[in-house]
C-alpha positions in Angstrom: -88.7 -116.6 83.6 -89.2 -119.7 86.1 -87.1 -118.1 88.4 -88.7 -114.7 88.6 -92.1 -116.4 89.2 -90.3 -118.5 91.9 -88.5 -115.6 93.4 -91.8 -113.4 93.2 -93.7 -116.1 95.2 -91.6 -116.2 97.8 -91.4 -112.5 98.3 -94.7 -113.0 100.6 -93.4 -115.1 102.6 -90.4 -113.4 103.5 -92.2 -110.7 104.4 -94.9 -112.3 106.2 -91.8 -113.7 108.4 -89.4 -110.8 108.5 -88.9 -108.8 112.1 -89.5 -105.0 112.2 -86.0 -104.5 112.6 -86.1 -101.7 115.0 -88.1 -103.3 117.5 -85.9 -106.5 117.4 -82.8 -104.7 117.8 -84.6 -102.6 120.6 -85.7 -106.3 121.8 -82.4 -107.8 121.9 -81.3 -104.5 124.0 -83.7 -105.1 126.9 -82.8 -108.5 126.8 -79.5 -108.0 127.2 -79.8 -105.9 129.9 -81.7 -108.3 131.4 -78.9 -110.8 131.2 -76.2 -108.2 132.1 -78.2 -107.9 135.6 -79.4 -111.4 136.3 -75.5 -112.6 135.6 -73.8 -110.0 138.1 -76.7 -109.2 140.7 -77.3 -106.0 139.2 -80.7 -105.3 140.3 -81.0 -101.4 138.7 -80.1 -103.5 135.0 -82.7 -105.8 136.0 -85.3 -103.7 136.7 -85.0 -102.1 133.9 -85.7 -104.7 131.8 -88.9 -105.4 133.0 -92.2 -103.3 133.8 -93.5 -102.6 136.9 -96.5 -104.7 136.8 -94.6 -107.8 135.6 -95.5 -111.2 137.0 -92.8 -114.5 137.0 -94.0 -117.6 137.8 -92.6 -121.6 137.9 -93.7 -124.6 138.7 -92.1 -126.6 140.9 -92.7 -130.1 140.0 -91.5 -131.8 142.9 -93.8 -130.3 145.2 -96.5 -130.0 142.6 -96.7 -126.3 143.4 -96.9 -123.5 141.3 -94.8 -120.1 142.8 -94.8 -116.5 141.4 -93.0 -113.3 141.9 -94.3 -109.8 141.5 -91.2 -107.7 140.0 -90.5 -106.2 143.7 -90.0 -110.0 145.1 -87.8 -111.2 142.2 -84.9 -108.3 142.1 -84.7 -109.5 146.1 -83.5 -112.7 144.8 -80.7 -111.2 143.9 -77.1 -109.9 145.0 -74.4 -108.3 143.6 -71.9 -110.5 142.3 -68.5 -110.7 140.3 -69.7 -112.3 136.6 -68.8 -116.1 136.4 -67.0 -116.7 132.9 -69.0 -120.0 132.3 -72.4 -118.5 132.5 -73.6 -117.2 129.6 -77.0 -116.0 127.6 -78.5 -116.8 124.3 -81.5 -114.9 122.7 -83.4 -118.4 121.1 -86.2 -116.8 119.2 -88.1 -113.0 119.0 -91.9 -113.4 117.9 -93.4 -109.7 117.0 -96.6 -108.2 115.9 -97.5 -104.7 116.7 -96.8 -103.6 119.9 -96.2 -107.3 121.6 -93.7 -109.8 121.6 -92.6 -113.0 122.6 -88.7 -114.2 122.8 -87.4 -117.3 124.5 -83.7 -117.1 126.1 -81.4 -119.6 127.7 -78.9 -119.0 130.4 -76.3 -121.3 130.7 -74.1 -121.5 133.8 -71.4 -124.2 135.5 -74.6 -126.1 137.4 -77.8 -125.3 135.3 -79.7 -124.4 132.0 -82.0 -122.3 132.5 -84.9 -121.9 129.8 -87.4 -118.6 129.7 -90.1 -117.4 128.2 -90.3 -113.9 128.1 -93.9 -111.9 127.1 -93.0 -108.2 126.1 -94.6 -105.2 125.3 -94.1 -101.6 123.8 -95.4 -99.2 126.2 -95.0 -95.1 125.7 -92.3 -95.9 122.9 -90.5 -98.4 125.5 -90.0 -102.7 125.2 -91.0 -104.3 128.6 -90.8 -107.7 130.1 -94.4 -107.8 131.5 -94.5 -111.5 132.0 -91.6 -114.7 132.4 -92.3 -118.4 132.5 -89.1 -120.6 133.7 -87.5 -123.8 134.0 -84.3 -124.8 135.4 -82.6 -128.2 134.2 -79.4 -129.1 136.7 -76.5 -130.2 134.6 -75.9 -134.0 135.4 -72.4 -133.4 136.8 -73.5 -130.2 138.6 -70.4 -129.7 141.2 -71.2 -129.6 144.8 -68.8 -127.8 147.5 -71.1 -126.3 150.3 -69.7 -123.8 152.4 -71.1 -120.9 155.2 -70.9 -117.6 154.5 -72.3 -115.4 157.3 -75.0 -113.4 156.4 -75.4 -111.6 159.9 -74.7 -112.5 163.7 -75.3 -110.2 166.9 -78.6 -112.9 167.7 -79.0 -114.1 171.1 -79.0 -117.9 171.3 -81.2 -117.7 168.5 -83.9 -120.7 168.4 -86.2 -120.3 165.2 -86.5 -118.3 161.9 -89.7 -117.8 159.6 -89.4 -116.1 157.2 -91.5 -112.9 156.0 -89.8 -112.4 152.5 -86.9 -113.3 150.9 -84.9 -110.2 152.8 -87.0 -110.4 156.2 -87.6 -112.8 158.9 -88.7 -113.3 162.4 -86.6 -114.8 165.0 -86.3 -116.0 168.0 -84.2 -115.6 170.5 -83.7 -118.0 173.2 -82.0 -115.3 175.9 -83.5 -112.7 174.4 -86.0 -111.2 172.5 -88.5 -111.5 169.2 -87.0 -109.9 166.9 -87.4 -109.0 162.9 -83.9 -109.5 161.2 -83.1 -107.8 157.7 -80.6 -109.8 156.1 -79.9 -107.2 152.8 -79.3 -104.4 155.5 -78.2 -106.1 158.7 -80.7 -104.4 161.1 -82.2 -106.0 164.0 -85.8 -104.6 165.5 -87.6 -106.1 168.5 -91.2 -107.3 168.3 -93.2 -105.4 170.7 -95.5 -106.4 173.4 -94.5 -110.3 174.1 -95.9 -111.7 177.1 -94.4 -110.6 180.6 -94.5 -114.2 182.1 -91.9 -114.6 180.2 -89.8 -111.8 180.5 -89.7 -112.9 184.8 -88.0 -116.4 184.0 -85.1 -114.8 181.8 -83.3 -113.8 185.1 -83.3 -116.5 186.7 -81.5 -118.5 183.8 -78.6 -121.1 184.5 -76.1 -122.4 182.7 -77.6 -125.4 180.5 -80.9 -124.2 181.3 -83.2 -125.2 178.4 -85.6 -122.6 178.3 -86.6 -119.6 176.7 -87.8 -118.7 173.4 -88.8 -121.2 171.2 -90.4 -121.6 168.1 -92.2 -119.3 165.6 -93.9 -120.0 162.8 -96.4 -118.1 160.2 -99.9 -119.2 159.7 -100.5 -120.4 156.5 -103.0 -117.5 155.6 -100.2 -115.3 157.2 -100.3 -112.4 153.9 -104.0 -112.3 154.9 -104.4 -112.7 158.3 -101.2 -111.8 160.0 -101.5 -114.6 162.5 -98.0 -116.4 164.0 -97.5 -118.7 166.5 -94.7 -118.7 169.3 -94.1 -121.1 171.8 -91.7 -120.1 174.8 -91.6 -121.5 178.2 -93.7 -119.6 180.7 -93.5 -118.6 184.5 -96.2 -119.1 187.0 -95.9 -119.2 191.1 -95.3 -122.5 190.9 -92.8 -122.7 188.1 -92.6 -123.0 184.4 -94.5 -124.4 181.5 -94.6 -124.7 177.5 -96.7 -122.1 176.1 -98.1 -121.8 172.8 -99.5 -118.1 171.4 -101.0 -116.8 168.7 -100.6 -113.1 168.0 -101.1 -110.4 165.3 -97.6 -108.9 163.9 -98.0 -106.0 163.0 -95.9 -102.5 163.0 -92.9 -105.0 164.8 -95.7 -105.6 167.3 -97.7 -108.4 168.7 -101.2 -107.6 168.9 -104.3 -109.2 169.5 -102.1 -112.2 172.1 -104.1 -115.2 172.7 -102.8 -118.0 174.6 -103.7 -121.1 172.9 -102.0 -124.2 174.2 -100.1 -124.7 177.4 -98.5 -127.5 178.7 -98.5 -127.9 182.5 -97.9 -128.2 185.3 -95.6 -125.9 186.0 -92.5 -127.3 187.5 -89.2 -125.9 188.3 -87.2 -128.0 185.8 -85.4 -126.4 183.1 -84.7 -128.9 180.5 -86.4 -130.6 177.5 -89.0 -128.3 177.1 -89.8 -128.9 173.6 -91.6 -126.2 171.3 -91.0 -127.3 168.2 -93.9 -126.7 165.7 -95.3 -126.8 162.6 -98.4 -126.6 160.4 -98.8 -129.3 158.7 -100.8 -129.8 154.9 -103.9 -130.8 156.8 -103.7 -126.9 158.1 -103.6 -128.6 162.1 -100.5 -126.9 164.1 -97.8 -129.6 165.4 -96.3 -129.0 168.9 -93.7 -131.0 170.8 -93.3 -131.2 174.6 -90.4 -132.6 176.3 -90.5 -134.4 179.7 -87.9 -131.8 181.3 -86.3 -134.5 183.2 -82.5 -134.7 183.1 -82.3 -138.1 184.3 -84.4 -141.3 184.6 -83.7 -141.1 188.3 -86.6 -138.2 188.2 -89.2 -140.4 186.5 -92.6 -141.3 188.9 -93.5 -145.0 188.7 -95.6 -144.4 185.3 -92.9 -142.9 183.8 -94.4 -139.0 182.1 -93.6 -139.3 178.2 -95.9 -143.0 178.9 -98.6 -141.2 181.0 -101.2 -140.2 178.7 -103.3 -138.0 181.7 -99.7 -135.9 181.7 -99.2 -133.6 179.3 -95.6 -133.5 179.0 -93.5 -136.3 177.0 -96.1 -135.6 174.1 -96.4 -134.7 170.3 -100.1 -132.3 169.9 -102.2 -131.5 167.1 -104.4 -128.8 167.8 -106.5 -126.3 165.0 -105.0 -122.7 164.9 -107.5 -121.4 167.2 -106.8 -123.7 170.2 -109.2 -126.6 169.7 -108.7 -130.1 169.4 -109.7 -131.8 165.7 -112.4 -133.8 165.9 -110.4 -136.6 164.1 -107.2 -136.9 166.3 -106.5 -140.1 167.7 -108.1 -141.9 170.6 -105.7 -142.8 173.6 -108.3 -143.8 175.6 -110.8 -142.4 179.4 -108.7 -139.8 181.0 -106.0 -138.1 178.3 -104.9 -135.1 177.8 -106.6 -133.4 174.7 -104.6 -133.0 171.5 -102.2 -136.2 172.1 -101.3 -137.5 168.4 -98.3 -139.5 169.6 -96.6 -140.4 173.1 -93.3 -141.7 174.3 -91.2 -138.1 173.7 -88.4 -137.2 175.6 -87.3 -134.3 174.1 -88.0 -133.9 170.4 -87.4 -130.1 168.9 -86.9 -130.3 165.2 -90.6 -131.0 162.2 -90.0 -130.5 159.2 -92.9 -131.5 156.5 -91.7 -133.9 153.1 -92.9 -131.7 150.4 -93.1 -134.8 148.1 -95.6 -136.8 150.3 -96.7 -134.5 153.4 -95.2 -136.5 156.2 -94.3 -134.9 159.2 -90.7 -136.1 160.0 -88.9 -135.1 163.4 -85.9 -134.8 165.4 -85.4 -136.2 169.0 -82.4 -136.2 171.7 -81.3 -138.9 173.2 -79.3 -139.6 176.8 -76.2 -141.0 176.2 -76.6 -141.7 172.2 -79.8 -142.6 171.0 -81.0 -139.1 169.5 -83.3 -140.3 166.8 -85.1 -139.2 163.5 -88.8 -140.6 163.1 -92.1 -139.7 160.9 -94.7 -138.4 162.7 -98.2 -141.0 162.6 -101.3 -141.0 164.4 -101.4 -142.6 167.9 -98.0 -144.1 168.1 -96.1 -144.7 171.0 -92.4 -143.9 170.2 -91.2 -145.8 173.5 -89.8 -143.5 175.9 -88.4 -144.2 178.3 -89.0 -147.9 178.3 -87.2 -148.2 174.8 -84.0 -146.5 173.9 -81.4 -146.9 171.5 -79.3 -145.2 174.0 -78.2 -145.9 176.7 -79.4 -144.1 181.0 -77.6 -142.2 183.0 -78.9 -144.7 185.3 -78.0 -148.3 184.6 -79.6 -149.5 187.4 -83.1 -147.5 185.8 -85.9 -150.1 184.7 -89.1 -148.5 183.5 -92.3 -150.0 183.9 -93.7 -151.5 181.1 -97.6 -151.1 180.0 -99.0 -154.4 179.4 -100.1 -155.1 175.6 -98.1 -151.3 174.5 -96.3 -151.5 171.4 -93.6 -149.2 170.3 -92.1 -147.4 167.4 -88.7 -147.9 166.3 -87.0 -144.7 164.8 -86.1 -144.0 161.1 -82.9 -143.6 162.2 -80.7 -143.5 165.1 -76.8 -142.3 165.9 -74.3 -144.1 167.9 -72.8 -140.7 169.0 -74.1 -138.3 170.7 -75.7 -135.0 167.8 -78.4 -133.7 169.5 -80.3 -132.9 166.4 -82.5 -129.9 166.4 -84.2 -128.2 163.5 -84.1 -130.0 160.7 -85.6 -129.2 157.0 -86.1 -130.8 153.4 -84.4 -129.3 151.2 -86.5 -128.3 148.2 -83.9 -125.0 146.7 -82.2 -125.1 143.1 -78.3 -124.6 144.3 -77.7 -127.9 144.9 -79.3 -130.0 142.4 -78.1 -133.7 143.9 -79.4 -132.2 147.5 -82.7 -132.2 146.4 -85.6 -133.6 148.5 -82.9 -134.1 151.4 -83.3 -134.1 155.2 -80.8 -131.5 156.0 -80.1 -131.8 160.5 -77.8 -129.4 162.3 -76.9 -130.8 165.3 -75.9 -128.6 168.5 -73.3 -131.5 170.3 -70.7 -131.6 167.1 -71.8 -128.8 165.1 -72.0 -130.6 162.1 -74.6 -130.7 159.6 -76.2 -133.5 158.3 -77.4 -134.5 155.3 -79.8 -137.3 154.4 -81.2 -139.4 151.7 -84.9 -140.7 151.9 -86.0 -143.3 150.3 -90.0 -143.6 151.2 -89.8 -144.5 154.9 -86.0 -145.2 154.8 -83.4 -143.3 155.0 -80.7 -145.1 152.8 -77.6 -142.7 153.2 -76.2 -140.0 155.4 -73.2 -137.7 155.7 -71.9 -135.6 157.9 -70.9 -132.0 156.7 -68.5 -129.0 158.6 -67.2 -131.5 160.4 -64.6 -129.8 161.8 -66.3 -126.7 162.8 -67.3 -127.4 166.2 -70.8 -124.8 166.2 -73.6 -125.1 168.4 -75.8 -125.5 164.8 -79.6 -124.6 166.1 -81.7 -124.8 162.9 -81.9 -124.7 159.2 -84.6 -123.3 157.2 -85.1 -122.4 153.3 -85.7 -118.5 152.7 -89.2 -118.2 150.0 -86.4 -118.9 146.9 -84.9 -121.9 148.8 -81.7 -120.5 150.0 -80.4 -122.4 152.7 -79.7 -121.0 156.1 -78.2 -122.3 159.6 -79.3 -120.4 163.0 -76.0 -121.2 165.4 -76.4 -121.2 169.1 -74.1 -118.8 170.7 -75.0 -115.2 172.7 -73.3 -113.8 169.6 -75.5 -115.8 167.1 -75.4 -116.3 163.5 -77.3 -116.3 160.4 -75.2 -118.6 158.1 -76.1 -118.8 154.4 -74.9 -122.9 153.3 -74.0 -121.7 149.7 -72.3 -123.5 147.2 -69.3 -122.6 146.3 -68.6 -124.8 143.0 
């Protein structure tokens, strides 16, 4: 009798817990899809799996950023692939009452653990993934074996890459045009309408000449207001300057053009023209400008980079319309507005620390002495009174400014690299890489990777050593992916994967 009343009390509960079993199993079949797609690329499988309206979102807690995908952006993420025999999925837990649902999955592969929350619903008779929280956990021992895998090439010289979505990007192209690149289909498209004055100085290139096309980069409102920012090295009567627009894209077209920094005067030399940029969290735009001397032989008796009534030699912060910021550093009667730091010869590469919002950048050398240094208010990084290089001129002695002081770099190489544009790495494929400086450098070809350590920069090595590549840039695609921009007529988009 005491165990009919026991078993009679639990009845209630069993039901009060038990799964309508033919939602579950019709569940546990979208799921599955879901893993059958996410495991080989399959984006028809995936899609399936999950409604048109659905949302996934992480947090990424390094940069203290929270990121989401509409169901369009996420199947972008993905390619086709041959299924790895160490990945694997597990359904954790299905929740159900009426027509919505909750389950939590795990997907195991050789380098992570991934951990989602799934919300579902039953919509005209159908289970949907309308909503996905993640997190991704790197294994301790993750393996690490980066190699390049070209994505596309037929890129003239190309200089700088920002990209539009995952699939899309603008580039430019230092002997050629602006162009929109898709990397799924492999088409190119030129940007209409960029300035003429630039289109005269292509013909009368050189070998080693140093201008062109520089950088281009997306304002930060870009979904809204379509604004980027190009900076190329203009022709006048008198010779050429850096030039700084902003433009409306739209319909592979600039629209709207307005010139909004230049950098004069316009001189005939062709080197060190700068044009790096970025924006950085304060929502000011970055700009370097090189001195365009080849050799110290060239400099006048205050030598440019230390000359704060010349504009060239320079690091600028300006707002995205053109003006100067109120709160940009003093360097005294008579300079140039927009200085932020002095003493450049010829720094290309910014890249902001996610982690802290430093700007750190790249600079060349002459013989050695190409540099990595953090970006600070008013500083004078010493050029060309202080080197860690060495002149083409030994007999060359600057003049030096009574009562200057001067910056030492971060970093400096004994060799000749010829860093360009460099990036933090902040993607999921290489768990130990994470928070990185990641240089390409255009003299070995190489790619560098570096460990920071607040201000310091506490170990470096060199990767593709061997390759011998004009490396241009890298940049991180919306997901992270890693990319590499190499500097040849027949130019590449190079994807750094990891192999494992």
């Amino acid at each position: 009798m005491k165990q009919l009343i026991v078993l009679l009390l639990l009845i209630p509960a069993f039901l009060a817990t038990a799964q309508p079993q033919p939602d579950r199993a019709a569940i546990e079949t979208v799921l599955n899809q879901y893993f059958d797609g996410w495991m080989t690329g399959d984006t028809t499988r995936l899609g399936y799996a999950m409604h048109q309206s659905c949302q996934l979102k992480n947090y990424l807690e390094n940069e203290k950023r929270l990121v989401y995908y509409s169901r369009a952006d996420y199947l972008r993420l993905f390619r086709p692939r041959a299924r790895d025999p160490r990945t694997s999925g597990r359904i954790v837990s299905v929740d159900i009452t009426a027509h919505t649902a909750g389950a939590k999955i795990e997907l195991n592969t050789a380098w992570d653990t991934f951990t989602d929350y799934f919300n579902l619903m039953r919509i005209d008779g159908r289970w949907y993934i309308v909503d996905k929280i993640s997190s991704r956990r790197p294994h301790p021992t993750a393996p690490v074996n980066p190699q390049k895998e070209t994505v596309m090439d037929g890129i003239n010289r190309p200089w700088s890459m920002a990209f539009l979505n995952e699939d899309e990007a603008l580039i430019t192209e230092k002997q050629g045009d602006l162009v929109r690149v898709n990397l799924r289909t492999k088409q190119k498209f030129v940007v209409k309408n960029f300035p003429t004055d630039m289109a005269d100085s292509m013909s009368r290139r050189t070998p080693g000449d140093n201008t062109g096309k520089f950088e281009v980069v997306l304002d930060p409102s870009f979904n809204s207001n379509k604004f980027v920012y190009i900076s190329y090295a203009a022709q006048n009567e008198t010779g050429m300057g850096l030039k700084v627009i902003r433009a409306v894209f739209e319909n592979d077209a600039l629209q709207q053009i307005k010139s909004i920094f230049t950098v004069e005067p316009f001189t005939p030399e062709r080197h060190h023209y700068g044009g790096g940029m970025i924006f950085g969290a304060d929502g000011k735009l970055y700009i370097t400008a090189g001195e365009r001397l080849f050799t110290e032989a060239s400099q006048p008796p205050t030598p440019l980079a230390q000359d704060v009534q010349d504009k060239r030699g320079k690091i600028y912060r300006i707002n995205p319309d053109g003006s100067i910021p109120a709160d940009n550093p003093d360097f005294g009667k008579g300079a140039v507005p927009g200085l932020y730091a002095v003493g450049i010869r010829a720094a290309q590469g910014l890249a902001l620390e996610p982690t802290t919002n430093r700007i750190w950048f790249s600079e060349h050398g002459t013989h050695q002495g190409d540099e990595i240094n953090i970006l600070k208010a008013g500083v004078n990084y010493g050029w060309p009174v202080v080197t860690t290089g060495k002149y083409r001129y030994e007999t060359y002695k600057p003049a030096v400014t009574e009562g200057a002081t001067y910056t030492d770099p971060i970093f400096a190489w004994t060799h000749t690299v010829a860093p360009t544009g460099l990036v933090f790495y902040r993607g999921e494929e290489f768990p130990t890489w994470k928070n990185s400086l990641i240089i390409p450098g255009l003299s070995r070809g190489s790619l560098w990777r570096m460990t920071v350590n607040g201000e310091q920069i506490i170990h470096s090595e060199e990767l593709f050593v061997n390759d011998r590549v004009r490396s241009r840039k890298v940049v991180q695609s919306p997901a992270g992916r890693l990319y590499m921009l190499t500097d040849e007529t027949n130019g590449k988009i190079v994807w750094i994967k990891n192999a494992r």
